[in-house]
C-alpha positions in Angstrom: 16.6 -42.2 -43.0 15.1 -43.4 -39.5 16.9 -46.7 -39.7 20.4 -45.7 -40.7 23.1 -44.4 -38.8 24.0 -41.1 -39.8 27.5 -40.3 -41.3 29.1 -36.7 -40.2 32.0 -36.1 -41.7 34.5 -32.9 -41.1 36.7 -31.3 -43.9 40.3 -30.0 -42.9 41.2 -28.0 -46.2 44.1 -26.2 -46.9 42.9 -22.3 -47.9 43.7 -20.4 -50.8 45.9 -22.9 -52.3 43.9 -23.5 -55.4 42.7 -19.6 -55.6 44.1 -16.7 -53.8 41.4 -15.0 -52.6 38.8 -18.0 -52.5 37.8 -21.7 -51.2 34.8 -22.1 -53.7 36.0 -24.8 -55.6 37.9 -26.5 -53.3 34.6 -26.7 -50.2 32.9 -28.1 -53.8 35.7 -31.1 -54.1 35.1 -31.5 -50.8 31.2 -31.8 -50.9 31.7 -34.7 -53.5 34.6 -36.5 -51.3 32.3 -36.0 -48.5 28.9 -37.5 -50.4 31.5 -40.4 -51.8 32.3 -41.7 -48.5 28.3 -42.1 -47.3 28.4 -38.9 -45.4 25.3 -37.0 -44.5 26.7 -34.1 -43.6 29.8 -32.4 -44.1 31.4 -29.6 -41.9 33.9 -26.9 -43.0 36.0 -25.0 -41.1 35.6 -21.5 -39.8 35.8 -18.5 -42.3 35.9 -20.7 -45.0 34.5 -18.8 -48.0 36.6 -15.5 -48.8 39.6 -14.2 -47.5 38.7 -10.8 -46.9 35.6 -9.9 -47.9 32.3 -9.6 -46.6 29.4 -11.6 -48.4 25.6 -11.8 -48.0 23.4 -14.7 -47.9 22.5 -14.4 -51.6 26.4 -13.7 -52.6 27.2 -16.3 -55.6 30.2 -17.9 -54.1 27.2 -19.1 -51.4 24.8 -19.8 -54.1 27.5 -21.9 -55.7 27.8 -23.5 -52.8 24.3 -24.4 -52.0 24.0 -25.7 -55.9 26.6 -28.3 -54.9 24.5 -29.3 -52.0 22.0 -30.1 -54.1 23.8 -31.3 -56.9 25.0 -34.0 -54.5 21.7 -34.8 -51.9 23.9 -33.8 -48.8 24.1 -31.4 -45.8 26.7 -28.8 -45.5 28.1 -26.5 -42.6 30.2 -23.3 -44.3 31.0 -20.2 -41.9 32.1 -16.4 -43.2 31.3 -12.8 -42.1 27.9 -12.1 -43.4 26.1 -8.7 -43.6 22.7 -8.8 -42.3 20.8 -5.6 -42.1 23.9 -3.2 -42.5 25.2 -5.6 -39.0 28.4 -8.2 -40.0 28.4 -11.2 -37.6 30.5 -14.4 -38.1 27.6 -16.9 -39.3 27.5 -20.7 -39.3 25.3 -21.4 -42.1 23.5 -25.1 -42.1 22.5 -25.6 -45.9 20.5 -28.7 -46.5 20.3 -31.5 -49.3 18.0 -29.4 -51.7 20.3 -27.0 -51.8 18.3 -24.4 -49.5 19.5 -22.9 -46.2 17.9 -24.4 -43.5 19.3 -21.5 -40.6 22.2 -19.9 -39.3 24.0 -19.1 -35.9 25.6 -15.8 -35.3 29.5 -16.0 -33.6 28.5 -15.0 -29.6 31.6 -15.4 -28.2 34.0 -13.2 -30.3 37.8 -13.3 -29.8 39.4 -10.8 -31.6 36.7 -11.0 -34.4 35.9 -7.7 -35.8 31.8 -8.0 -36.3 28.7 -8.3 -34.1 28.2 -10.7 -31.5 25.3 -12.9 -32.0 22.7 -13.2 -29.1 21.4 -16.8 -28.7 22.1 -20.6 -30.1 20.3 -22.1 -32.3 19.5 -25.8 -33.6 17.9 -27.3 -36.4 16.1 -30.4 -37.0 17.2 -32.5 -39.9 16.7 -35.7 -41.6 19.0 -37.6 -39.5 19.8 -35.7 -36.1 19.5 -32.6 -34.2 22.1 -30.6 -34.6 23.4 -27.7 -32.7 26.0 -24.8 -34.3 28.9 -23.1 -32.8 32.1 -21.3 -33.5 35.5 -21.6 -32.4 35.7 -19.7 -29.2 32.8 -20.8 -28.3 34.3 -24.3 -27.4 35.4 -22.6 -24.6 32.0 -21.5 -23.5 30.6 -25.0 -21.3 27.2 -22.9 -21.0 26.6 -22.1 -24.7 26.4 -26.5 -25.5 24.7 -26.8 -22.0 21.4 -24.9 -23.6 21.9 -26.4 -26.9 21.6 -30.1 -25.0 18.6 -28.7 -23.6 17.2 -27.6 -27.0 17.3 -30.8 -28.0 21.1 -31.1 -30.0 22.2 -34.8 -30.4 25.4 -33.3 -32.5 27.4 -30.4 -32.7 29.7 -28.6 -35.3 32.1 -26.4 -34.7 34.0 -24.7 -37.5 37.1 -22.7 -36.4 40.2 -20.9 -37.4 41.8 -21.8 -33.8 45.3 -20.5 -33.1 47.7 -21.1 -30.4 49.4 -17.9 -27.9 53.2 -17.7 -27.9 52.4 -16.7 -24.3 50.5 -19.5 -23.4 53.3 -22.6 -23.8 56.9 -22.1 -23.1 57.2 -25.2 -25.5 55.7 -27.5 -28.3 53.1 -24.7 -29.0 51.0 -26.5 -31.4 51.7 -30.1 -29.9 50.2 -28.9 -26.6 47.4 -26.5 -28.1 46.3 -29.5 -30.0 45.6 -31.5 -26.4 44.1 -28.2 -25.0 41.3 -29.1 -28.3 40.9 -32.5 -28.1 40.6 -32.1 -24.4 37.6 -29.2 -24.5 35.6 -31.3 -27.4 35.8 -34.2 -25.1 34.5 -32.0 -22.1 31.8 -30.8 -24.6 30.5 -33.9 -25.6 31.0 -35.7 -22.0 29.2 -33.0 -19.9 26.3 -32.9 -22.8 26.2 -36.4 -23.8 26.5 -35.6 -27.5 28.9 -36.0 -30.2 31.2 -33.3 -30.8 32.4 -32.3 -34.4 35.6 -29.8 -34.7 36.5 -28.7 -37.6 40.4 -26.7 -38.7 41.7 -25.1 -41.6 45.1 -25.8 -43.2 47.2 -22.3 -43.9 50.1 -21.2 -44.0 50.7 -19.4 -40.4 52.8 -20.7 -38.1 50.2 -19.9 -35.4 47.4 -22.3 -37.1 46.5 -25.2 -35.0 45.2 -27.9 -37.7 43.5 -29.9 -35.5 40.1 -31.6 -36.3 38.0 -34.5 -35.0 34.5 -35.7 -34.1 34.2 -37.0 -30.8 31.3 -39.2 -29.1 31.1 -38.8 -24.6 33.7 -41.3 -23.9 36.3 -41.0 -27.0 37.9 -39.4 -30.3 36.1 -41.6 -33.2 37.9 -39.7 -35.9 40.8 -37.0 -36.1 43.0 -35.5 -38.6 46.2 -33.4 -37.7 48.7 -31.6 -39.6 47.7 -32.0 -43.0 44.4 -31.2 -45.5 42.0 -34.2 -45.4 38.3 -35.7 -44.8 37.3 -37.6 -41.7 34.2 -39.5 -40.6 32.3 -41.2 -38.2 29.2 -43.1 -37.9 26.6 -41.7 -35.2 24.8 -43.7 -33.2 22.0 -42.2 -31.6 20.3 -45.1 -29.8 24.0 -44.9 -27.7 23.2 -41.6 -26.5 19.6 -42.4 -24.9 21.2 -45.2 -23.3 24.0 -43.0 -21.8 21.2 -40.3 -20.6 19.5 -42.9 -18.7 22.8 -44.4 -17.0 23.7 -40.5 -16.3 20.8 -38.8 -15.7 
């Protein structure tokens, strides 16, 4: 694995189109798409697992999840409200190719969410980069990725469920929201030297951006807009030291 460029690839999927209540099978079809095209990793969007319920780490749609993980030799991000010890927090869970979960990261900058706030960031060693978690507000956070860079985080996901305010254009809502985005994971990944990986849902609300793309400091490798999809990029880590000794 030291010798190969890593693969990340992000999954845009349209909810609750194949089941009302559930993205189970479709986050599997994506797992497969996502091992088919040479992908390491593949990150969902935020909220991704139920549509109003509350699960637990050992919940079978999560189990299900991990099998197909497994099943397939590859990394997976998924994000839901998670009960841990009678507390709900919005979790980013990092599930790794055996199926097992390697961590989590609790949602600290909430926006409207109704659980806990998390406390502090977390990243996790894998087989092919260090990787840092966060979750859709928290793009807007330039702190929260500053201390991940320092722990070490080469890339970072970011599911989300990011919707534009009426009140914040007088015009082309989603056209301008949609530069807002690409503008802030650009920031992200410029200021930390870093790849940045955002990933959107597909849904049927007018105020969903669908918006997602992985960028590297200096441009957007990969993006996919308006429509359910898979997107990748090859990482190239030996880039990054040779951009921290040029800006550091």
């Amino acid at each position: 694995m030291k010798d190969k460029k890593p693969i990340i690839a992000v999954a845009q999927i349209k909810y609750f189109d194949l089941s009302k209540k559930n993205n189970v099978e479709k986050i599997k079809k994506y797992i497969r798409l996502a091992k088919e095209a040479g992908a390491d990793i593949v990150c969902f969007p935020e909220s991704c697992v139920h549509k109003t319920k509350v699960l637990d780490l050992k919940h079978p749609f999560i189990v299900s999840i991990k099998e197909e993980c497994k099943k397939h030799s590859i990394w997976c991000v998924i994000s839901e409200d998670i009960m841990i010890k009678n507390k709900t927090y919005n979790l980013a869970i990092l599930i790794d190719r055996c199926g097992k979960i390697k961590g989590f990261y609790k949602k600290i900058n909430l926006y409207g969410d109704k659980t806990s706030a998390g406390k502090r960031i977390r990243v996790f060693k894998t087989d092919f980069a260090k990787i840092g978690l966060a979750l859709c507000w928290d793009l807007a956070f330039p702190e929260l990725f500053k201390k991940m860079k320092q722990a070490g985080a080469e890339i970072i996901f970011c599911p989300s469920q990011w919707w534009y305010e009426t009140k914040a254009h007088d015009q082309e809502h989603k056209e301008r929201e949609i530069k807002l985005l690409e503008s802030l994971i650009m920031a992200r990944a410029f200021e930390n030297i870093c790849y940045v990986a955002l990933c959107n849902p597909v849904m049927d609300s007018k105020f969903q951006v669908s918006y997602s793309a992985i960028a590297d400091p200096h441009r957007i490798l990969s993006k996919i807009v308006h429509k359910e999809g898979i997107i990748t990029a090859e990482i190239n880590l030996k880039t990054l030291k040779k951009l921290h000794k040029i800006y550091r």
